[in-house]
N, C-alpha and C positions, 0 to 999 in steps of 0.2 A: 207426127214424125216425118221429117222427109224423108224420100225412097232411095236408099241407096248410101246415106249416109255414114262414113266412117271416123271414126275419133283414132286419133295417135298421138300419145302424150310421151314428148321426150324431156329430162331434163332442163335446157337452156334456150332462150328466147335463141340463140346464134342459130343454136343446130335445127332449130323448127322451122327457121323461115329457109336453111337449105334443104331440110327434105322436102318442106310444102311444095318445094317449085322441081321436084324430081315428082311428087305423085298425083301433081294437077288437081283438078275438079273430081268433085267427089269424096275427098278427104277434108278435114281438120284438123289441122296440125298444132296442140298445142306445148308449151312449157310448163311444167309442173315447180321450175325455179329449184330445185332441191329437191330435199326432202320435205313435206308435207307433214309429218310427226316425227315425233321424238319422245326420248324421258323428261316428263319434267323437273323444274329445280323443287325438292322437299314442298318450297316456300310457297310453290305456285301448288299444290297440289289440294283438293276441295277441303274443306274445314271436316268433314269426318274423316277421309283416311290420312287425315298426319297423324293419328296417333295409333294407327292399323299398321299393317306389314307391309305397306308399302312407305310408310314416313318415312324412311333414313334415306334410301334410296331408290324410291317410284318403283322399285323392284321387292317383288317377295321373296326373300332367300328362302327362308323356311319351308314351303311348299310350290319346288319345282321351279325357281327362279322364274315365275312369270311376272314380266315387265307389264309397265302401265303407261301408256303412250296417249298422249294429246294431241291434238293438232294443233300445230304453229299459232301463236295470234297472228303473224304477220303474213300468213297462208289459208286463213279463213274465208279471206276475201278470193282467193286462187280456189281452192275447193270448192267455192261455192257455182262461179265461172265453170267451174269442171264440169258438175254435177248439172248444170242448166244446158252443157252442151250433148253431156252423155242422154238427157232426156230424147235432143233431137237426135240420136245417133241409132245406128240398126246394130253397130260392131264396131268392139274397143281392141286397139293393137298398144299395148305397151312396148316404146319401142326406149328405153331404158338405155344404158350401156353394160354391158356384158360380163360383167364383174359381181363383187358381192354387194359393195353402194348401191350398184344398178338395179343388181334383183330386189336387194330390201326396198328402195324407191318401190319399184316396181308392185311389191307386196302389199306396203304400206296406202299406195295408190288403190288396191283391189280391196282392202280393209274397210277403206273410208267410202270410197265410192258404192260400193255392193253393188255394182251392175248386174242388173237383167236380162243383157243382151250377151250376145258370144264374148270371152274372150280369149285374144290370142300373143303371146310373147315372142316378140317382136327381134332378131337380133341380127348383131351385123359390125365388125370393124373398121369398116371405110364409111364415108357419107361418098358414094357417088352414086348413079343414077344406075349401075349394072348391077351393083350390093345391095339397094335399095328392093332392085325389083325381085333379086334373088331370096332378100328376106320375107321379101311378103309371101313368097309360093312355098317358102319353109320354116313357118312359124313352130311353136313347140309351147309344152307346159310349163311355168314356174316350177322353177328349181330349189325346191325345199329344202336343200342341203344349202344352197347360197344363204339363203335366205337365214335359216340356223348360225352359219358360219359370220356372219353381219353381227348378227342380235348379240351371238355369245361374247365378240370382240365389245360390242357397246357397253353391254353386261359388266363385262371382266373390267372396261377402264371405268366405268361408273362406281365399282367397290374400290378399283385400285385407287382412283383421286378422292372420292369420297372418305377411305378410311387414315391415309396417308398424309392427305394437304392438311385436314386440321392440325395433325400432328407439329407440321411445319409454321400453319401460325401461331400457336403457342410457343414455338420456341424459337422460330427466326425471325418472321416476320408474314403482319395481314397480308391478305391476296397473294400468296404463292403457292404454286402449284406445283403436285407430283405426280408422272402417269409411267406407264410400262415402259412406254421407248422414249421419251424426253425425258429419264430422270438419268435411264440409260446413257443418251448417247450425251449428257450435257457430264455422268461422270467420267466418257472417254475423254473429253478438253481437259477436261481436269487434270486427270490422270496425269494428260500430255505435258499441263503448264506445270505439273509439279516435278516432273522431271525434267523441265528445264532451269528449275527454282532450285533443284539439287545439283544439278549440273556445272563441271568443274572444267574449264578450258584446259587445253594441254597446246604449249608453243613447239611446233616443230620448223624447218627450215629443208628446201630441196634447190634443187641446182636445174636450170633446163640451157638450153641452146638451139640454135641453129645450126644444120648440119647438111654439106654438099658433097656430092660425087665429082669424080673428076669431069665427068663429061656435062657443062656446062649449059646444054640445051635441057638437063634434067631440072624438075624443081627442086628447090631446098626443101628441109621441113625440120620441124622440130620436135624433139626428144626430150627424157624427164632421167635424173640422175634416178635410179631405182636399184644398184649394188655399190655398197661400199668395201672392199675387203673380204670379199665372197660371202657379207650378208645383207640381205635386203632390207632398204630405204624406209624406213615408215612413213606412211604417209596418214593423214587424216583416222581412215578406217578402222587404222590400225588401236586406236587409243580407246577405251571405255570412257563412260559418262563420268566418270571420276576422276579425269585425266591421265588413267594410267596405262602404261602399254600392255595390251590384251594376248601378246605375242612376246617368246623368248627369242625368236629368229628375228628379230628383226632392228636395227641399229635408229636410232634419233639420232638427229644433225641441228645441233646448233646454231645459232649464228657466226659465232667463229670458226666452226668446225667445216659449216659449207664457204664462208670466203676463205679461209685454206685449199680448200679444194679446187675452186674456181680458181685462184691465185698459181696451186699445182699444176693445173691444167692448162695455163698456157703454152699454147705452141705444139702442145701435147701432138702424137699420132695417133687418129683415132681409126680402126678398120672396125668392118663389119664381123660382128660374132657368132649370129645366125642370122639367119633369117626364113620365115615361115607364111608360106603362101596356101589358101585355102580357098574353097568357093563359099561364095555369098549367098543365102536364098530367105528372103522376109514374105511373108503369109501375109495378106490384107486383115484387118479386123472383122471382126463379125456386127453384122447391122447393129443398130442399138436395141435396146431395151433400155425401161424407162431409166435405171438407173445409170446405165454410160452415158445417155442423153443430158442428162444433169450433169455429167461428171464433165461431159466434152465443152457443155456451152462453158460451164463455168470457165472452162481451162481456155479456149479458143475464143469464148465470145462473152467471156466476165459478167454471164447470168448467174442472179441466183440463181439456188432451185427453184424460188415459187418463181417468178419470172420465166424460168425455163418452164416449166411445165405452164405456167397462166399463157404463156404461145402457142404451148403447143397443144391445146388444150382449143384454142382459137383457129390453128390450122387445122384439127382434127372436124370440129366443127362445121365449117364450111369447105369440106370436103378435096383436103389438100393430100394430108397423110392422114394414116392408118391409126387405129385408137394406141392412147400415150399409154395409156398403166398395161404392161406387161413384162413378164421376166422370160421371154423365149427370144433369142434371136433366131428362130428358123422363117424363111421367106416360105411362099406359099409357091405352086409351080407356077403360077399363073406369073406370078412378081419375080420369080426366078429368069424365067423367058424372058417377062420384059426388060429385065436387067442387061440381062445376054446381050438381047437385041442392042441395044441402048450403047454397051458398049464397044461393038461391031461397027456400030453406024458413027459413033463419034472418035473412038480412037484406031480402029483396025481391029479385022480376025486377031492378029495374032496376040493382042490384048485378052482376047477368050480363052480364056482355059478348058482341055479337052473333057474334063466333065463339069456338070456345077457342081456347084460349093456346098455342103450341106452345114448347118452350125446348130450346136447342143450346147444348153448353159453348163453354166461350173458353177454357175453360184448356188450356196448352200438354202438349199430348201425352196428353190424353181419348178413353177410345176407346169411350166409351159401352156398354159390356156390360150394363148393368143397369138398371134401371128409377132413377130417385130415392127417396128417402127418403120415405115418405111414411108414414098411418095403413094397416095393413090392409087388407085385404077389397074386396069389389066397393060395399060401404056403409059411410062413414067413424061411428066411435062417436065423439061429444064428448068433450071431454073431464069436462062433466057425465058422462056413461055410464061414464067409467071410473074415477072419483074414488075409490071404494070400494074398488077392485081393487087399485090403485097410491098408494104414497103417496113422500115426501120427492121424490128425484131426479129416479123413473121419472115422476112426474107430471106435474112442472114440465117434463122434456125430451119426455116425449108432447103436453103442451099445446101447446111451440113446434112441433114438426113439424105438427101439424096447425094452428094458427094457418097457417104457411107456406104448406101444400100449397093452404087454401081459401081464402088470399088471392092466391096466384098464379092462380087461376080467375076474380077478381074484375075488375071496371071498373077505369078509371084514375081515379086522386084527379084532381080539377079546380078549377081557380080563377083568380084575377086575382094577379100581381107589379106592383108600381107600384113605380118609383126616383126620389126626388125629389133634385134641387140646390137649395140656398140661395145667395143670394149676399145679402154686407155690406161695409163699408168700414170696419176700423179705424182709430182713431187713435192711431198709434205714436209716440214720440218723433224717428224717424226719417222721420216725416210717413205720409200714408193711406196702408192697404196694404189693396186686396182680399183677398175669404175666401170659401172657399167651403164649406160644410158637404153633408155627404153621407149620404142615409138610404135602406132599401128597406122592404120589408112584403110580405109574402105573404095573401093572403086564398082561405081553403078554401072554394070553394061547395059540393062533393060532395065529400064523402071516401073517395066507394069501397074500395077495397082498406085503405083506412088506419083502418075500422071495424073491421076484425081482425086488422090488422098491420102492425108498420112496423121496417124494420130497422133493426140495430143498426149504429154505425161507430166505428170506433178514433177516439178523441182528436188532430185535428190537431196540428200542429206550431203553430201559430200563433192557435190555438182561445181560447186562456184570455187572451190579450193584446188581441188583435183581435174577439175574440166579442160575443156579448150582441146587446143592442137599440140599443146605441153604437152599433155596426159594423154596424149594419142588418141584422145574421145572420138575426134570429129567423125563423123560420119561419110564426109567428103572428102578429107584427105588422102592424098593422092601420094603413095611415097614414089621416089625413083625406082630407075631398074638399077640394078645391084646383087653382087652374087656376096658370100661367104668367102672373108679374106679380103674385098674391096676396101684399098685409104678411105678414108671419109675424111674433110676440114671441119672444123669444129668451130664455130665464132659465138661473138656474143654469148658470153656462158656470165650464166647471172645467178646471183642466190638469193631466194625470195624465204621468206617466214610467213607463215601460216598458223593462224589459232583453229582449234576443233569448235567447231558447232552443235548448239544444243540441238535435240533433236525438234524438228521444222512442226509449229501449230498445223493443226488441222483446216484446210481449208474448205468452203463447203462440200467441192469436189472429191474430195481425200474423205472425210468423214462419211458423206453418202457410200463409197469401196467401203470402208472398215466395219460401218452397219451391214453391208449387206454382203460380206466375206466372213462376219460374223453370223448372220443369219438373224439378225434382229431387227425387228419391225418387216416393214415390206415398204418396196420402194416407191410406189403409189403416193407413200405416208409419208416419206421422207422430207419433202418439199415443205410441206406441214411441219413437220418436227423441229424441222432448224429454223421457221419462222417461231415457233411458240416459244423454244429458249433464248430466241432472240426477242421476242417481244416480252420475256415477264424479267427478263435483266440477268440472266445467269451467263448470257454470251454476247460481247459486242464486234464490232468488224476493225478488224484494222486492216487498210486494201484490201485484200483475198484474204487472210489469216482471222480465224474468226478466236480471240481472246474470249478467256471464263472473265466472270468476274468474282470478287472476294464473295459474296452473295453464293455465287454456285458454288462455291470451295462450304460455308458453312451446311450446304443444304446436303451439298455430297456427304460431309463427314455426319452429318444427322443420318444420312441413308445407311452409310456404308457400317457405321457401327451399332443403329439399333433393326435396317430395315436388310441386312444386307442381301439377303436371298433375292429379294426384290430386284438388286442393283447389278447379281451376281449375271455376267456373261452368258454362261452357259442356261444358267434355268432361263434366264426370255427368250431365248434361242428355241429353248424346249416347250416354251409358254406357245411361240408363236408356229412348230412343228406339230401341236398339240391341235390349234386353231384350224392347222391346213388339213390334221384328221376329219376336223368334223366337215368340214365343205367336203370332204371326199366319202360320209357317210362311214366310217371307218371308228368314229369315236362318238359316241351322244353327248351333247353339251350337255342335261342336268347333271351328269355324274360327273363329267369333267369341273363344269363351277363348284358342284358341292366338294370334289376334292379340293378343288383352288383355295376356295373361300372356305370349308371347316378342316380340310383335312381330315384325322380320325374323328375329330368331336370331341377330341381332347383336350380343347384350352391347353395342350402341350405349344412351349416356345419353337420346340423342332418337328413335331409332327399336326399342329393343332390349325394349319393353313392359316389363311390372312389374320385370320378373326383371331385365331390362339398370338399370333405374333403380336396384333396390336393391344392384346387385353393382358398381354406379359411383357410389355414395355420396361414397366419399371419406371424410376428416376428418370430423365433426361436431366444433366444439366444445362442450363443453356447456354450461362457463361462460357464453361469450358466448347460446347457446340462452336460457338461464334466467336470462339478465340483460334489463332494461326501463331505460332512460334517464330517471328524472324531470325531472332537469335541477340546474344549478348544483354540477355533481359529485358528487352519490346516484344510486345506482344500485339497484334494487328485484332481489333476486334470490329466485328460485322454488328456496328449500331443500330439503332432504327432511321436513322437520318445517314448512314452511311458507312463505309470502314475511318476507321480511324486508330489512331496507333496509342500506346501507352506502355511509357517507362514509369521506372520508381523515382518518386524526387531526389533531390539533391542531397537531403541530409534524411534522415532513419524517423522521423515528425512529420515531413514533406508532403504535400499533395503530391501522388503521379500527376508525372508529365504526361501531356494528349497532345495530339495533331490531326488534323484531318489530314486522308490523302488526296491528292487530287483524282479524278475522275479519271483520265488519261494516262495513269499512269498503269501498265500491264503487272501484274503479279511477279513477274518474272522479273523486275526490273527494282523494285522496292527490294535490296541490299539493305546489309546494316547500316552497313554506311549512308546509304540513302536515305535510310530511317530515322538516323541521328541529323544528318541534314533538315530535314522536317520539321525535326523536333528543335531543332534552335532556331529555326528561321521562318515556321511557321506552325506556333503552339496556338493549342486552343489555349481558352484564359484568357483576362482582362493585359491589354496592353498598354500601360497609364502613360497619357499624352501630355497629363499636365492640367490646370485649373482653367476654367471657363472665365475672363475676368469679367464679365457682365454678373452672373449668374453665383458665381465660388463652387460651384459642382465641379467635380472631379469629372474628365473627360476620360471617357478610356477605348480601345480598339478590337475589336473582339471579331471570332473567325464564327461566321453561325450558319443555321442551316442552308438558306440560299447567300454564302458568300460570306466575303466580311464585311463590316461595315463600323461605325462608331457609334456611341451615345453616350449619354451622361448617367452618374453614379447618383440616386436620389436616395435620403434617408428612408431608414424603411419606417412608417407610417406608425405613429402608436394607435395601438385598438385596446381597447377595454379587456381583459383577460378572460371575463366570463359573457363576452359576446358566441353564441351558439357557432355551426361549422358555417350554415347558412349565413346569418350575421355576418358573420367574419369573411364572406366570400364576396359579400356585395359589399363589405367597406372596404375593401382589399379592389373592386372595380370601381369603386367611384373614385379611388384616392388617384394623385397626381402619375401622369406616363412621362416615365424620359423621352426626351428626345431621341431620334434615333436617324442615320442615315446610310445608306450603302454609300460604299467606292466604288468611283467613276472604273470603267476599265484599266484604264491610265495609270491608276495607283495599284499600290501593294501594304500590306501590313508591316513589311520590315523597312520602307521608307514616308510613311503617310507620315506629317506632321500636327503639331496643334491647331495649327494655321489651315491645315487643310482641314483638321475636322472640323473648325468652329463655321467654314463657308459651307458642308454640306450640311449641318446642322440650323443654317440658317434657312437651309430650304423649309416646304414651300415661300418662294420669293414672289412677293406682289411685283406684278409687272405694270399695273394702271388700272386704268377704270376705260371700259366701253363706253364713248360718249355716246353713243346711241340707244345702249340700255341700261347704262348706269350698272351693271356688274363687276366686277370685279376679275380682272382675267392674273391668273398665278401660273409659275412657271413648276412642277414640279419631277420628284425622279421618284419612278414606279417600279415594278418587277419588272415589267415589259419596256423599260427606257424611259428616255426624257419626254414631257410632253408639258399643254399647256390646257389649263380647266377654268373654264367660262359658266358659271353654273353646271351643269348637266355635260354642257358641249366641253368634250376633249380632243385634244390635233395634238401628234405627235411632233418632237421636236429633233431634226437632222441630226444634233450632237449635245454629249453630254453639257458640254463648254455652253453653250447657249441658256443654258439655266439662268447664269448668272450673267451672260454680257446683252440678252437677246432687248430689243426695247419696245414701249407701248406700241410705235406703229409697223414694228416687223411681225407684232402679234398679230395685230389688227389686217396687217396684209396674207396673213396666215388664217385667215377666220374667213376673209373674204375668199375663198378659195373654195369649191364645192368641197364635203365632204365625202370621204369615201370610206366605209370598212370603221375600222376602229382609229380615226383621225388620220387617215391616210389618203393622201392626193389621186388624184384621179389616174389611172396608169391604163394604158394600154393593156389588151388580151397577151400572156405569154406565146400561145398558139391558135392558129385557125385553123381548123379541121375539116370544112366543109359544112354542106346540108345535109341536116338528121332523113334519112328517109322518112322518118313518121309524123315528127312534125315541121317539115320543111324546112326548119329554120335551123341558119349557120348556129357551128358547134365550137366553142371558143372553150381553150384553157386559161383559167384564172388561177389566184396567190390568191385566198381566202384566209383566214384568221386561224383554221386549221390545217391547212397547208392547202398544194394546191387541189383543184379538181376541176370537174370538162362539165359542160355548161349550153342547153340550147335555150336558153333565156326563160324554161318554163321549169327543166327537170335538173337538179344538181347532182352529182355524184363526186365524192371527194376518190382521188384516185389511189389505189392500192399500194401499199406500203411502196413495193417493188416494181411499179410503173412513173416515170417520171416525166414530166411537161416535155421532155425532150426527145424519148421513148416510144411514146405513147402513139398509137395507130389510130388512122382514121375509122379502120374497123372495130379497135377494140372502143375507142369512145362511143363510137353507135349500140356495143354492145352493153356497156354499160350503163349507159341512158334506158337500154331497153328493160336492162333488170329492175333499174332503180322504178320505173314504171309497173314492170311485171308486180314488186315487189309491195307497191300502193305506198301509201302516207303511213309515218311510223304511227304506233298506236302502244299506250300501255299499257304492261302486260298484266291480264287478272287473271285469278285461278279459275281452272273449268268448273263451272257449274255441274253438269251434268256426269254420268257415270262416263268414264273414257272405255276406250277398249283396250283391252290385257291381251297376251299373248293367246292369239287362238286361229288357227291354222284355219285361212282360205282358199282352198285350190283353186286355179284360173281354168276355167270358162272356153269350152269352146263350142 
């Protein structure tokens, strides 16, 4: 053993090579990559206990929920690395992140390892070298209530998808999944798109103008007709989802009704009717916590969450800002000061406000463990200081955190609101009718906090109808000086029409607030959550607006009518105030799971917990599951291959009528109307093009799984009647295949010709012969596009059209061209990164056949959904190289031989 030696095992190759260079010689600083165990899948589990108490779920319900935990195959190779250095070590600091991942990490580390030597937990929210040396001199025991509070969450979503998703493949469709907060937060979209599916426009029309004082050095501004007849204007607000007015006081303007008025109002004398002047004072925000942090990039700087957090997560790392998973925004005194200071020295004392700022969450079920989000250290760097360091993401989301941190230290913005009334007297045909016009202005005398920061806010509902300087919104409008009784000129008086708006999709921004205003899941998780219903197809993007799709609408209605407690608002609210008991030692997880999971023991549907719920299912149908009503008799149903629509035929004998929908099209958008469009111009079914006259087979046009495309109608086959199922299956594969060909992009079903389909059908087209090898080189059209097949050797071809014009030697100049990839020309690196530190060599982004990924010519890694060739840092590629490294050569996975370890409490070591 060497003398003196110390082991520090933190999660991620990033943040180990920034402590190692805080605690010098003497230490070993390594990454544990993760977690090191886990449950495993049933399948993986040894050949005697699958059919013991732990088969269903690597978890014993029966006797105290103790789990059965493996270590990783893909961390055996890391383990064992651990274990050869803990030999040479005298003393193990786990220095984890400080959370309940962290502790379990942490635990699960002391499990496997079993050290002999002291040890000690490790903890700390900054990576800097002053937090560093402070946690070392105050280390502490493993926190068995984390530790519990981890396990029980694993527990809880290992029964909840385990008992739930089979449900879903039986009835929707293989590989979907359901879990506590992604079945949750994928039925609040839903919810949302179906109240815009129900949603009924209401037309209203309003009057605005420009309006001047006599004394001409003033500005003009404009105003919003808002009384007609001494009753107020409706405007938007005022109407419900059904289009109808929510309010008796208040009058609708139609189009003729408001150019009447405008028409009235010429020449009109307009004076002032009040006017109402007040002081102004706006509060800075409070720092972030993880959840504004996602809310703000998305808004200001159009991150996902997992992007927002995978930054910041990188800046945390190498010892920028303070650790990302927290729900406290309170500053610590030390980051207080420095804020103070910070903004003293950059914008002026009088910037300082005479106490600091203290901040307490609001959000439901916050239990403040952690400092806020903020810059580093006891003395904040600008982000002038770190421009050089950091570039694309990490910069822009360093710049907002500390923007934040040292505008929450700052004075309150201050100034004057002034609201002015106009009144005038139209003349209508219907004889005078009062009016009243309505405008505000804000004017900033000090803008404190707002010299360095101003937060961002989701797009009202009612913003883009009712906004602007019309509606007196602005924020900087400046009205005149003006008393009570002042003429005012009135110009420009115009009447606009306005429709109401459905209420606005969830943006990822907006959804993260509504989770966690609800108190569901935690915001750590969130980033996660909206990636997993995005990745298994229940939610796609359009810009910022994240769309259900018909897939989540079936999965919802499976939830909501056989699972709904499950789905119900408030009990995961209570699932997850339950969870935050036992991390506070306050509740014991077995009693808590055994209620989750039997409740009485009653196989009861209302009291009999998961287990009674799912074993009193009942029927599901699934038809009716994966059926949606449009309306006027189409019905939308969630296929295996897709949604697709279906009316009743034409005559009372008829096949229904089918369509596919297109992909791109939102929920919200598919009207009856739209549906019947569809259905005439783009039916499933044979669409008959006419006779082949080479062949006499009927040619026909047909919408199919990937696309549509054409082929020919061939007799069906006689077979002997008393050939077996078997028999009958292999004369049924050896008998003759139609031809078959997709449409080019170019075409369509409702204009393709005969003519068109007999050229794609003529595909594969010989293009010649290799005089040099005497092969044979064909031109033809695949899933992945046009290309050209030389034996074995395939090269992609520019354009559909070349199929059929391209000739022998523009092949043959195509062959002679190196190959690349899957028949693709040799291209240039997207990006160039730099030199890897570890192995010297420049770090290039490529376009691979899976998309792209960053590359030092030894170690590949394909880049994360949410990191893009354009994106993408010089640091995060080195980090990712380093995992992909840490991580070793994939290996497949086989069941552990040996007995694993079940839950059994290790105290840590000092």
């Amino acid at each position: 053993m060497s003398a003196g030696r110390k082991l520090v095992i933190v999660e991620s190759p990033a943040k180990a090579r920034t402590i190692a260079g805080y605690l010098g010689e003497g230490y070993d600083v390594e990454a544990s990559v993760g977690h090191i165990r886990d449950l495993p899948q049933p399948s993986e589990l040894p050949a005697d206990m699958k059919k013991g108490p732990y088969g269903k779920f690597a978890v014993d319900v029966e006797n105290g929920f103790v789990p059965y935990y493996v270590v990783d195959s893909d961390k055996k190779k890391k383990v064992a690395e651990l274990k050869k250095l803990l030999k040479e070590s005298d003393e193990l600091y786990l220095a984890t992140d400080e959370d309940r991942e962290g502790e379990a990490i942490a635990w699960h580390l002391l499990a496997e390892l079993k050290p002999k030597i002291p040890v000690k937990r490790m903890v700390f929210h900054e990576i800097t070298r002053e937090a560093i040396a402070r946690a070392l001199e105050n280390t502490r025991e493993l926190d068995e209530r984390l530790v519990d509070a981890q396990e029980t969450r694993r527990i809880l979503d290992r029964l909840y998808g385990y008992e739930v998703s089979p449900v879903l493949w039986r009835k929707v469709r293989q590989g979907l999944s359901a879990g506590r907060v992604q079945s949750v937060a994928t039925r609040l979209v839903v919810e949302r798109e179906r109240e815009r599916m129900a949603f009924v426009a209401a037309d209203y029309w309003d009057v605005t103008g420009t309006f001047a004082v006599a004394d001409a050095a003033e500005p003009t501004f404009s105003a919003r007709l808002t009384g007609v007849g001494g009753a107020r204007v409706a405007s938007g607000r005022d109407f419900d989802d059904r289009g109808a007015l929510k309010t008796r006081d208040a009058v609708t303007l139609d189009e003729a009704r408001a150019n009447a008025l405008v028409a009235g109002l010429e020449g009109a004398a307009f004076a002032v009717q009040s006017l109402e002047t007040k002081p102004y004072t706006r509060r800075p925000a409070a720092p972030f916590t993880t959840s504004t942090l996602q809310q703000e990039a998305s808004r200001k700087l159009r991150m996902s969450s997992r992007q927002a957090m995978r930054t910041a997560q990188s800046l945390y790392e190498n010892g920028y800002i303070t650790y990302m998973r927290t729900d406290s925004p309170a500053l610590s005194t030390q980051a207080i000061d420095a804020a103070r200071r910070q903004v003293a020295e950059l914008y002026g004392s009088e910037y300082v406000p005479d106490k600091p700022r203290l901040y307490t969450s609001k959000a439901k079920g916050a239990q403040e463990a952690h400092e806020a989000i903020r810059p580093a250290g006891d003395h904040f760097r600008t982000p002038a200081q770190v421009a050089r360091e950091l570039s694309g993401d990490q910069f822009k989301l360093y710049e907002l955190i500390w923007k934040r941190t040292v505008a929450s230290q700052m004075a309150d913005a201050r100034g004057q609101t002034a609201s002015v009334r106009l009144a005038a007297t139209a003349t209508t045909p219907d004889g005078p009718v009062e009016t009243v016009f309505s405008a505000s202005g804000t004017v900033i005398t000090f803008r404190g906090f707002l010299a360095a920061y101003e937060e961002g806010r989701d797009r009202g509902r009612y913003d883009e109808a009712e906004g602007g300087a019309a509606a007196g919104a602005s924020d900087d409008a400046r009205l005149p000086q003006m008393a009570q009784g002042d003429p005012v000129t009135g110009t420009d008086l115009t009447a606009d029409g306005h429709r109401t708006s459905p209420p606005p999709r969830f943006t990822e921004a907006s959804l993260v607030k509504a989770l966690e205003e609800r108190g569901i899941g935690r915001p750590s998780t969130y980033a996660a959550t909206i990636g997993v219903i995005q990745d298994r197809g229940y939610v796609t993007s359009r810009g910022q607006a994240l769309v259900p799709t018909w897939l989540a609408f079936a999965v919802t209605r499976l939830l909501e009518e056989n699972f709904d407690r499950l789905v119900d608002y408030n009990f995961t609210a209570g699932m997850e105030e339950s969870l935050d008991a036992i991390a506070a030692g306050q509740k014991g997880r077995v009693d808590w799971l055994t209620e989750f999971y039997f409740g009485d023991r009653s196989d009861s549907l209302e009291t009999g917990g998961l287990r009674g719920l799912v074993d009193n299912l009942g029927e599901i149908d699934a038809r009716e599951v994966n059926s949606i009503d449009i309306g006027d008799g189409i019905t939308l149903r969630v296929g295996r291959y897709g949604p697709y629509l279906e009316a009743p035929g034409e005559g009372p004998d008829d096949e229904p009528r089918r369509s596919s929908v297109p992909e791109d099209m939102a929920p919200d958008e598919l009207t009856v109307e739209r549906a019947r469009e569809l259905l005439e111009t783009m039916p499933d079914g044979d669409k008959v093009l006419g006779t082949d006259p080479t062949t006499g087979t009927q040619i026909v046009a047909r919408n199919g799984r990937y696309g549509p495309y054409v082929t020919e109608v061939l007799p069906e086959p006689e077979l002997d009647p008393g050939l077996s199922a078997a028999a009958r299956k292999k004369a049924l594969a050896a008998a003759p295949k139609p031809r078959t060909g997709s449409l080019f992009k170019s075409m369509s079903l409702s204009t393709i010709t005969l003519d068109d389909a007999l050229r794609l059908l003529s595909l594969p087209r010989v293009v010649g012969v290799d005089p040099e090898s005497g092969a044979e080189i064909t031109a033809q059209n695949g899933r992945y596009g046009p290309y050209l097949k030389k034996g074995t050797d395939s090269r992609t071809l520019a354009s559909e059209e070349q199929l059929f014009d391209i000739t022998l030697a523009e092949a043959l100049a195509i062959y002679a061209q190196p190959k690349r990839g899957r028949g693709q020309t040799a291209t240039p690196p997207l990006r160039e990164l730099g030199a890897d530190p570890t192995s010297g060599k420049p770090i290039v982004v490529k376009d691979g056949r899976f998309g792209a990924y960053v590359t030092d010519g030894e170690t590949n890694r394909t880049l994360p959904r949410d990191v893009t060739p354009e994106s993408i840092t010089p640091e995060q590629a080195v980090e990712l190289l380093a995992e992909k490294r840490a991580a070793g050569p994939a290996k497949k996975r086989t069941p552990a031989r040996k007995p694993a370890t079940t839950r059994k409490k290790a105290p840590a070591k000092r």
